[in-house]
C-alpha positions, 0 to 999 in steps of 0.5 A: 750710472747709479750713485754707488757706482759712481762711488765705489769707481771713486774710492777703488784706486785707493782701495787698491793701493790700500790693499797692496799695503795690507798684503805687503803688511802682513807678509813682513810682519808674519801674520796678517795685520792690518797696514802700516799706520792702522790702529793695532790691537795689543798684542796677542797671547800665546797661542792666540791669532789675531782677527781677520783684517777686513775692509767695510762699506756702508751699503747704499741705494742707487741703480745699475745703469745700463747704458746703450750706444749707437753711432751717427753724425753730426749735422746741423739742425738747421741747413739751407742750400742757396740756389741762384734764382736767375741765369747770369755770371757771377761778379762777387762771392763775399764769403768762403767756407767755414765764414759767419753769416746773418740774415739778410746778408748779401753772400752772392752778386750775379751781372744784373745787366740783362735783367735792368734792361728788362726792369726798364722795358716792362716800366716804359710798358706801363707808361703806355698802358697807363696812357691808354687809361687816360685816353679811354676815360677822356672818351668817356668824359667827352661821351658824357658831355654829348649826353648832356648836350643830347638831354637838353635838345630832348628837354627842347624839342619836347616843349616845341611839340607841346606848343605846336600840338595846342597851336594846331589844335586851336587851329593857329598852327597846321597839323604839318608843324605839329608832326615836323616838331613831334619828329624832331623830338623822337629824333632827340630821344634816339640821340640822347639814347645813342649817347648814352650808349657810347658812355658805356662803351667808351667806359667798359675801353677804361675797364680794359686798359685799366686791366692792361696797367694792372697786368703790366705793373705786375710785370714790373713787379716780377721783373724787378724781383728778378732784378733783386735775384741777381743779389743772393742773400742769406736765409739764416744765421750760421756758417758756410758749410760749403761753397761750389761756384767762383766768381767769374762762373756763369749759373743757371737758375738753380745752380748751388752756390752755397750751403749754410748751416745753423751749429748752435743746435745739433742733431745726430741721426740714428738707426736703433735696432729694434730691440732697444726701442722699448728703453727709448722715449721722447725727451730722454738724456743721452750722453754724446762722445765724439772721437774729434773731442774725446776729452769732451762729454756733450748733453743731449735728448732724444727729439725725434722717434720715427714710427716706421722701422726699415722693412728689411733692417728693421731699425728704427731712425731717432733724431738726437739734439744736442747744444753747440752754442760756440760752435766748436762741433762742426757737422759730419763728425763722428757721434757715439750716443750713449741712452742712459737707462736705469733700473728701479732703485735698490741697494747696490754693492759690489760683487767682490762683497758677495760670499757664494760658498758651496755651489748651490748654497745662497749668496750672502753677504757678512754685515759688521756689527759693532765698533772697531775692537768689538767688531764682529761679522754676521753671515747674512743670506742676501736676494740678488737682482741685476748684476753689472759693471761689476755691481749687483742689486740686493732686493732682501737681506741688506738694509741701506746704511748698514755696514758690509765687508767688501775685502777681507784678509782671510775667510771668514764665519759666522760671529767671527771677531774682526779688525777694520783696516783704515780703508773701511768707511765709518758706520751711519 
């Protein structure tokens, strides 16, 4: 809605009122002056009339707003619906529709019985696991001290062979013992081999059983979350919307407990025809009635526009957002949102000011000129844009600031002298 509009609704009561007075003026006194309480001219002469009585206005800038309404509901902008994440009775449910809740907040308890036991079961699981661990890397300990033991008989027999080889080949020694002690170390060299072998084999058991613990743990891991499932916890901060079990009822994963929803931020979803898309964008003002609050009148913009229309009614989804800080405005009820559009800026009058004349003539408008007892009218031929709730924009012939007759008790012409009633706006 353009400034002059807004204006000129301001001030039509009172031109009303003073309108009645000016008729009822001038039907008791005869002739047709001006209210009662009005500046009167002195009286006339014999045989002359008095000027026409007339109510002015300054004329003004301001746009024809034409405003574009639609209907949806109201939902919150964030909802969430709280499933159980596990099977079991419910034992608790702390709160009921129309309830606050944070987040984090314990809303639901399920019988966690069945699921301690399992908790308790995967743990002693893993102390066995555990133990497996650590009787695999005793192995291994253990292989690696018969390495040692084995590495040292070699460092042994390798020394008897060398003597008995030098022994024998100064002939203090048989060829015999030399061989039996070249034996013994080959013998020692496939223990200490052998040895070694079983390292690494009783080290790839530790790799296994440590690989069982970790396999168990996350058992217990996922065990122990489902524990934490029995509890259902609030994901946002907000409001029941609705609640669908009661304590005492049994749920299976994926039951609907509760909806909650967040109302500080509403959105009104929207199915806009096509043809008033091209006067929509992102980010534009709408006003929000609704039918529960009629006295109210809530601020909003426009957040979302869907790129695809709906194929057979052609309208296109638009998402509006509007602030519910208090939470007053709860979700589904009726919205009417009204886009607020405006045209370029020009000077805006009413229509009653129009003088059309004869049919095909040009409207013109009359302009005063001159001070209250001087006063006189000018016809002025006037270029008409958008008309609207009772307004119509002047493209050429009217100035911003200049005064116009809106009402008058009597036709009027050209250079005709003229007396402004108390309701006439004085002159810039």
């Amino acid at each position: 809605m353009g400034f002059v509009e807004g204006h000129w609704r301001q001030q039509s009561s009172y031109r009303l009122i003073g309108a009645v007075l000016l008729g009822v003026t001038l039907t008791a006194s005869g002739c047709r002056g001006l209210p009662q309480g009005a500046a009167q001219p002195g009286p006339p002469r014999e045989g002359e009339a008095q000027p026409p009585a007339v109510e002015t206005m300054v004329a003004a800038t301001g746009t024809i707003a034409t405003p574009i309404t639609y209907t949806g509901s109201t939902q919150p902008a964030e909802a969430v619906t709280l499933r159980a994440q596990t099977e079991g009775q419910i034992v608790a449910l702390t709160v009921d529709v129309g309830d606050p809740v944070a987040v984090g907040q314990p809303l639901a308890r399920l019988d966690p019985n069945l699921l301690t036991v399992g908790v308790n079961q995967a743990q002693a699981e893993l102390t066995a696991r555990q133990s497996e661990v650590a009787q695999a890397e005793a192995a291994v300990s253990d292989a690696r001290t018969a390495v040692e033991q084995a590495r040292l008989q070699v460092q042994q027999a390798r020394i008897d062979a060398d003597r008995f080889q030098q022994l024998a080949a100064a002939g203090a020694a048989s060829d015999q013992a030399a061989e039996q002690a070249q034996l013994t170390l080959d013998i020692a060299q496939q223990a200490l081999l052998s040895a070694q072998e079983q390292v690494t084999t009783r080290q790839q058991a530790v790799n296994a059983a440590q690989g069982r613990v970790a396999a168990q743990g996350a058992a217990v891991d996922q065990t122990q979350e489902r524990l934490s499932f029995a509890t259902a916890r609030s994901p946002l901060s907000g409001r029941v919307l609705s609640r669908l079990v009661e304590a005492g009822d049994y749920v299976q994963t994926g039951a609907v407990l509760l909806t909650l929803g967040d109302l500080t931020t509403l959105h009104v979803a929207l199915a806009v025809s096509e043809l008033d898309l091209a006067q929509i964008s992102r980010g534009q003002p709408v006003q929000v009635r609704l039918d529960a609050f009629p006295e109210a009148v809530l601020s909003g913009r426009v957040t979302r526009i869907s790129p695809e229309a709906d194929a057979t009614t052609r309208l296109v989804p638009v998402e509006v957002t509007l602030s519910n800080p208090e939470g007053r405005v709860g979700s589904g009820l009726l919205a009417r949102v009204q886009f607020l559009t405006a045209g370029t800026a020009q000077v805006v009058i009413p229509e009653s000011a129009l003088e059309t004349g004869a049919p095909g003539s040009e409207p013109q408008v009359f302009v005063v000129q001159g001070t209250e007892g001087e006063a006189t009218v000018q016809a002025r031929p006037v270029e008409l844009g958008d008309r609207g709730n009772g307004q119509v924009e002047i493209r050429a012939g009217l100035n911003p600031g200049e005064s116009l007759v809106v009402r008058s008790d009597r036709p009027l012409e050209n250079g005709q002298p003229v007396r402004l009633s108390l309701l006439s706006e004085p002159s810039q």
